[in-house]
VOBA-1610 file (N, C-alpha, C; in pm, whole numbers, padded with zeros to 5 digits, always signed):
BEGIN
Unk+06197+16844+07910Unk+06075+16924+07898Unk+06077+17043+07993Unk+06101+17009+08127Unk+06162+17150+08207Unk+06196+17243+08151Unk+06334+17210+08094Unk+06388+17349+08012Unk+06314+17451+07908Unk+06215+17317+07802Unk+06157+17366+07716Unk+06044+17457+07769Unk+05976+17404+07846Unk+05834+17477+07893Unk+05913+17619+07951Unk+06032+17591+08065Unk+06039+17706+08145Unk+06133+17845+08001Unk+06192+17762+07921Unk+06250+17887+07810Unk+06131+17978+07733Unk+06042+17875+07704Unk+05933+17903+07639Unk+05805+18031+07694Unk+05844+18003+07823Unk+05780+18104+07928Unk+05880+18256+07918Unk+05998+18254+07859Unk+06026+18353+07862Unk+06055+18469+07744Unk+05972+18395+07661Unk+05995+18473+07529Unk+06077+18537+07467Unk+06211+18446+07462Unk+06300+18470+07377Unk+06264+18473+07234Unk+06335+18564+07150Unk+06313+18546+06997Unk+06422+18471+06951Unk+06295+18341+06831Unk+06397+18304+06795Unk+06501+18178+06815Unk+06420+18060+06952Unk+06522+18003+07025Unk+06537+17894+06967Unk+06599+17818+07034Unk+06642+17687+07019Unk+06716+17643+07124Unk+06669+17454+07158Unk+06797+17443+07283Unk+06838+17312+07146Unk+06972+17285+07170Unk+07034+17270+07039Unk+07171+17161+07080Unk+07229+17082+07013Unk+07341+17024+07020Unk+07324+16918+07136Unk+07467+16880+07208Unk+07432+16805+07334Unk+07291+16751+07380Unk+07223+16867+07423Unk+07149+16814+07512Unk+07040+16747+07421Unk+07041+16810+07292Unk+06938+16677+07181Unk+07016+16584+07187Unk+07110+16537+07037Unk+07186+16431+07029Unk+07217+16327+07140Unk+07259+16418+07274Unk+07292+16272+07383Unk+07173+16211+07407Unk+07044+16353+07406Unk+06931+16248+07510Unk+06868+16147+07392Unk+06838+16187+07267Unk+06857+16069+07137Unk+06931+15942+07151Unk+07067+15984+07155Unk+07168+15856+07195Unk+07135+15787+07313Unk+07112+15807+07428Unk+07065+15772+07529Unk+06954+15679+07562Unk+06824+15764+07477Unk+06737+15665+07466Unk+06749+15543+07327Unk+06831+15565+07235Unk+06848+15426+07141Unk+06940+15304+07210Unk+07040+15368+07277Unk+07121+15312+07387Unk+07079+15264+07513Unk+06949+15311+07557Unk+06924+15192+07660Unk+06978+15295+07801Unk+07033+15417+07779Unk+07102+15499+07891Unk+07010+15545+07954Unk+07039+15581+08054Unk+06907+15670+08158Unk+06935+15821+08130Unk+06800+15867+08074Unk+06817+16004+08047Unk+06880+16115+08183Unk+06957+16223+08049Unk+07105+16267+08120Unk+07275+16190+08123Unk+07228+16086+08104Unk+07373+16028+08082Unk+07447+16101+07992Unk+07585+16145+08031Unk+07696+16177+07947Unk+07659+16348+07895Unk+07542+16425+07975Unk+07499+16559+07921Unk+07576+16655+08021Unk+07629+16761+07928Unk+07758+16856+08016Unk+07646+16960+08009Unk+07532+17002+07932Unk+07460+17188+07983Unk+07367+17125+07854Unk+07308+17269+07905Unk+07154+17229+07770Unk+07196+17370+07678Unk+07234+17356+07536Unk+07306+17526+07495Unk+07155+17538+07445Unk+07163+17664+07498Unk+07016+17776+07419Unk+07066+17828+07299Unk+07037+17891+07215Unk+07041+17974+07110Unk+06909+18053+07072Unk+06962+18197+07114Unk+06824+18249+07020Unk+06909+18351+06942Unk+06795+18459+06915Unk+06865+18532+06774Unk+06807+18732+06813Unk+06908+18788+06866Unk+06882+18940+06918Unk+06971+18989+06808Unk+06891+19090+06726Unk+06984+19181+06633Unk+07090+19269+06722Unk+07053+19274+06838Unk+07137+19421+06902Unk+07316+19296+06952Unk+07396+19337+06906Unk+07472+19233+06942Unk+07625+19261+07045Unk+07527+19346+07162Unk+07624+19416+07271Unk+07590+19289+07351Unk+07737+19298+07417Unk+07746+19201+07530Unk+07658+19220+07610Unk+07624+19350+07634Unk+07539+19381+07801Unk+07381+19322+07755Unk+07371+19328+07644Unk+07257+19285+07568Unk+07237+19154+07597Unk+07315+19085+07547Unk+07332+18907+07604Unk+07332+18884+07777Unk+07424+18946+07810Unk+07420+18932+07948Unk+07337+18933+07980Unk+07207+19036+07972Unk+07076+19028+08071Unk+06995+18920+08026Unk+07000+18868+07907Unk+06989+18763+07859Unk+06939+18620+07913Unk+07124+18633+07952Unk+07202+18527+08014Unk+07142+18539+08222Unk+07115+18638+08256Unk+07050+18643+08364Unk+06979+18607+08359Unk+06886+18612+08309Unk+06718+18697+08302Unk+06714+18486+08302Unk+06759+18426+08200Unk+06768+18274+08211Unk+06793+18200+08302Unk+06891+18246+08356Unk+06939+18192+08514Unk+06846+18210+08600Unk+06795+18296+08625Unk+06696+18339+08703Unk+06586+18242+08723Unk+06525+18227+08592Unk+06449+18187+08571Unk+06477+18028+08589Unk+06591+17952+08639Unk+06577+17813+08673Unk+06627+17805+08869Unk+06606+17713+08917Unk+06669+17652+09029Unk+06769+17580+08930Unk+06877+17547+09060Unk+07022+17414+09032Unk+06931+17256+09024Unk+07035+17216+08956Unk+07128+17214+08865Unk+07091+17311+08740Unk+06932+17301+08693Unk+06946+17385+08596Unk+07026+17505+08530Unk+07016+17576+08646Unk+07106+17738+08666Unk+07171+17734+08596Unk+07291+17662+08687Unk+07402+17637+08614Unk+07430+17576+08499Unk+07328+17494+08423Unk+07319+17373+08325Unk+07260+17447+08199Unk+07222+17607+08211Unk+07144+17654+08066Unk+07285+17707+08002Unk+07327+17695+07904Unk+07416+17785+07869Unk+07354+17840+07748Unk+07337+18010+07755Unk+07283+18091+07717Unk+07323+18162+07583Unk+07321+18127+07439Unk+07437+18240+07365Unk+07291+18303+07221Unk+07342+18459+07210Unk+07296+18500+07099Unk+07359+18475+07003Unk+07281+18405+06905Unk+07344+18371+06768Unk+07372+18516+06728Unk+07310+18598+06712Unk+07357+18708+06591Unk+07505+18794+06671Unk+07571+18711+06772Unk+07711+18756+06837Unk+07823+18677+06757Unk+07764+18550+06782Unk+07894+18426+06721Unk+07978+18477+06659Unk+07952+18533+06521Unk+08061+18580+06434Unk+08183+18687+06538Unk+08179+18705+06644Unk+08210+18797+06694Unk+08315+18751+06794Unk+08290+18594+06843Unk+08377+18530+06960Unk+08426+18462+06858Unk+08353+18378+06749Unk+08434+18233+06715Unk+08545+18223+06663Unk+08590+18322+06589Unk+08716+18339+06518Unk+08809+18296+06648Unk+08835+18401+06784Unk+08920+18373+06888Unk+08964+18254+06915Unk+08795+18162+06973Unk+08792+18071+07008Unk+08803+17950+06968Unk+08771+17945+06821Unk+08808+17874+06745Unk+08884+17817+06612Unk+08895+17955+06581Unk+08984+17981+06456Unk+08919+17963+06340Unk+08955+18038+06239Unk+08899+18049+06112Unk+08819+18135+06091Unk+08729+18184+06031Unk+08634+18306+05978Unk+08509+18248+06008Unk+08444+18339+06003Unk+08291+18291+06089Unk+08179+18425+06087Unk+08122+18420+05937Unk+08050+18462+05897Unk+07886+18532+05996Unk+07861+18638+05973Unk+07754+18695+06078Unk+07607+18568+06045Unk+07551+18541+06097Unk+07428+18447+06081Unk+07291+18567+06091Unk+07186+18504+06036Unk+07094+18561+05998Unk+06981+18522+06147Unk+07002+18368+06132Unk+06865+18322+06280Unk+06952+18190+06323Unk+06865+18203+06430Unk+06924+18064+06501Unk+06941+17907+06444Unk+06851+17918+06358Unk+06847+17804+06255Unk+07008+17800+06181Unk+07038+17894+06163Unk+07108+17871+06042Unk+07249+17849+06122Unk+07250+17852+06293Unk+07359+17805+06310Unk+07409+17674+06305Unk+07275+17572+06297Unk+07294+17417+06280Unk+07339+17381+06149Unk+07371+17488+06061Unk+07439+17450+05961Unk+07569+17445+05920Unk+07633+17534+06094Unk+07774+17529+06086Unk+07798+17428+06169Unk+07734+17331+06249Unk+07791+17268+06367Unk+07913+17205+06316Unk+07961+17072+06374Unk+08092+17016+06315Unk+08049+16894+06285Unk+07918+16835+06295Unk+07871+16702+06308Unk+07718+16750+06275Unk+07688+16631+06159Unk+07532+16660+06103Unk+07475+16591+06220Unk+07505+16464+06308Unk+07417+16483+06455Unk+07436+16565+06522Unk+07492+16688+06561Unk+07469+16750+06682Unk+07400+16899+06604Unk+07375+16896+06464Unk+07308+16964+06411Unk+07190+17003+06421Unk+07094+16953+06540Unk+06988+16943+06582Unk+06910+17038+06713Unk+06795+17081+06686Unk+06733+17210+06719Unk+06589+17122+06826Unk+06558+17219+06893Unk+06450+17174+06965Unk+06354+17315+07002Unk+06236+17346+07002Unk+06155+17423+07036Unk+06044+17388+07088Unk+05975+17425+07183Unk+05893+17401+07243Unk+05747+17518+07187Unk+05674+17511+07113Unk+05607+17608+07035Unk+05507+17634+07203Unk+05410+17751+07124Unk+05295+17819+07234Unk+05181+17691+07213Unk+05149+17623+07118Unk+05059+17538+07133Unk+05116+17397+07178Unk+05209+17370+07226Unk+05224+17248+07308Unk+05327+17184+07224Unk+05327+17217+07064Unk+05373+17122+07026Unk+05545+17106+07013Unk+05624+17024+06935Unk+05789+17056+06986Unk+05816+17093+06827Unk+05899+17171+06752Unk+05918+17176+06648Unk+06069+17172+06650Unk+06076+17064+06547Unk+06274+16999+06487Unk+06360+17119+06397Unk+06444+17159+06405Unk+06550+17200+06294Unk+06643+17079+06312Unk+06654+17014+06150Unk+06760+16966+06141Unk+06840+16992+05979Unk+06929+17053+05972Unk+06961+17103+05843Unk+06995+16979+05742Unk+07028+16892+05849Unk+07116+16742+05776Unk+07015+16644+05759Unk+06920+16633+05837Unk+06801+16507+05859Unk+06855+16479+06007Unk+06775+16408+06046Unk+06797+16309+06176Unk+06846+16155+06126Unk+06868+16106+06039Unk+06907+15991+05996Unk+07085+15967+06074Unk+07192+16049+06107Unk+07303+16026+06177Unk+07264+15997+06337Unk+07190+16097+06376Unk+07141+16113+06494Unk+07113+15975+06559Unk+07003+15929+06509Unk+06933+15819+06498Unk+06970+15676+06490Unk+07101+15645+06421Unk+07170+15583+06364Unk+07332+15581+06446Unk+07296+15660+06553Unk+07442+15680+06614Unk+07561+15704+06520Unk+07541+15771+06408Unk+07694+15764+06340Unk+07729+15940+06343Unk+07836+15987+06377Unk+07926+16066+06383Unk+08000+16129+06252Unk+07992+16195+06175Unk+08054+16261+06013Unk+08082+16376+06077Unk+08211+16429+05949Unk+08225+16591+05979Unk+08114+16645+05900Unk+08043+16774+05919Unk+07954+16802+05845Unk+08019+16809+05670Unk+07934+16796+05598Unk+07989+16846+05446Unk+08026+16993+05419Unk+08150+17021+05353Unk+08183+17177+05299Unk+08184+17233+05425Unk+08238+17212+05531Unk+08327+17302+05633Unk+08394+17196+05659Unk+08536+17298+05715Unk+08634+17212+05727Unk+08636+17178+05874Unk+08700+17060+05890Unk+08711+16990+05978Unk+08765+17071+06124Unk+08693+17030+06224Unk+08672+17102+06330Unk+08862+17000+06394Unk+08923+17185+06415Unk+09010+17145+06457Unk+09050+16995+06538Unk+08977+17022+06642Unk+08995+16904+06797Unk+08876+16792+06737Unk+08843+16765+06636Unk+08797+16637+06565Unk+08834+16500+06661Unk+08974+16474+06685Unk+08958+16347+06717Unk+08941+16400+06875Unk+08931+16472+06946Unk+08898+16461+07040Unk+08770+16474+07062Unk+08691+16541+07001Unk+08549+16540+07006Unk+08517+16397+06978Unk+08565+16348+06903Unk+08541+16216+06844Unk+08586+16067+06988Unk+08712+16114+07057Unk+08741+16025+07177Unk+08646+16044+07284Unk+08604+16160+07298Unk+08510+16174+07428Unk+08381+16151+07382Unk+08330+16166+07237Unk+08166+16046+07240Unk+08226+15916+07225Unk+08310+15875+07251Unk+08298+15701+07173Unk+08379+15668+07295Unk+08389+15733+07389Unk+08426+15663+07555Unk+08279+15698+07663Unk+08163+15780+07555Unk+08046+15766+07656Unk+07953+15707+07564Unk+07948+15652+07436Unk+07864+15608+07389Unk+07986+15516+07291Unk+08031+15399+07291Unk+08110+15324+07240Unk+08023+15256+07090Unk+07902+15269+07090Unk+07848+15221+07012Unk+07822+15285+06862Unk+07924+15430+06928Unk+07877+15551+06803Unk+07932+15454+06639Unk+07928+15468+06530Unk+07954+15458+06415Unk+08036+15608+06426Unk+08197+15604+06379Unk+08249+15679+06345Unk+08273+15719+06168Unk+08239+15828+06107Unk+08252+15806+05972Unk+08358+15910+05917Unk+08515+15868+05932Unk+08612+15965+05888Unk+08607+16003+05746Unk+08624+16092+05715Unk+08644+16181+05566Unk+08791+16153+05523
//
């Protein structure tokens, strides 16, 4: 809730804190874990048409700023409307420009980590989930449908099922 209230204070367009830091703290609490277990950063996503680095960067400050440690260090900050722009490098393959932040949970690599979190102006939390929450929920692990399989698969796949052993793995 930290994160949410203090992102929410800063009026990003567009956000979402997304992946990891949903799915584990989900897993966590069906698992019996003490929230934070097994969480590496909380990824933000929002959505700036202007898609210059220096643009993100102040961004990416302006966020930092705005927490004390561990947080600081723990927001990781990215404009969706850039992605198309790093992921090819970093990950290989083609990687289409996105429209909003939503629509990046439709590329994740896993319909659980497909999952969005917002903290609205009236208190309340609003979900993106493109897939359902039914994997999430259910601890089971799939490649998403109609993208191809995320290169480092089984390693993504060894490092949840050595912090959450209980995952349901579902190979294609």
């Amino acid at each position: 809730m930290h994160v949410l209230t203090t992102v929410r204070g800063l009026g990003l367009t567009d956000w979402r804190v997304f992946s990891g830091a949903v799915y584990q703290s989900v897993w966590n609490a069906v698992t019996g874990r003490p929230a934070g277990y097994g969480r590496k950063d909380f990824d933000l996503g929002y959505f700036d048409p202007d898609t210059s680095w220096d643009a993100e960067d102040v961004i990416i400050k302006r966020v930092a700023a705005a927490f004390e440690e561990p947080f600081r260090t723990d927001v990781e900050v990215r404009n969706q409307a850039r992605v198309h722009l790093w992921h090819p490098a970093k990950f290989g393959g083609s990687y289409s420009a996105l429209t909003n932040t939503d629509e990046a949970l439709t590329r994740f690599v896993a319909p659980c980590f497909a999952v969005g979190v917002r903290l609205e102006e009236d208190g309340k939390i609003t979900v993106a989930a493109p897939f359902g929450l039914e994997d999430v929920f259910n601890l089971t692990i799939r490649p998403t449908p109609d993208r191809p399989l995320a290169n480092d698969w089984d390693r993504i796949i060894e490092k949840a099922k050595a912090r959450w052993p209980e995952l349901n793995v579902v190979q294609v």
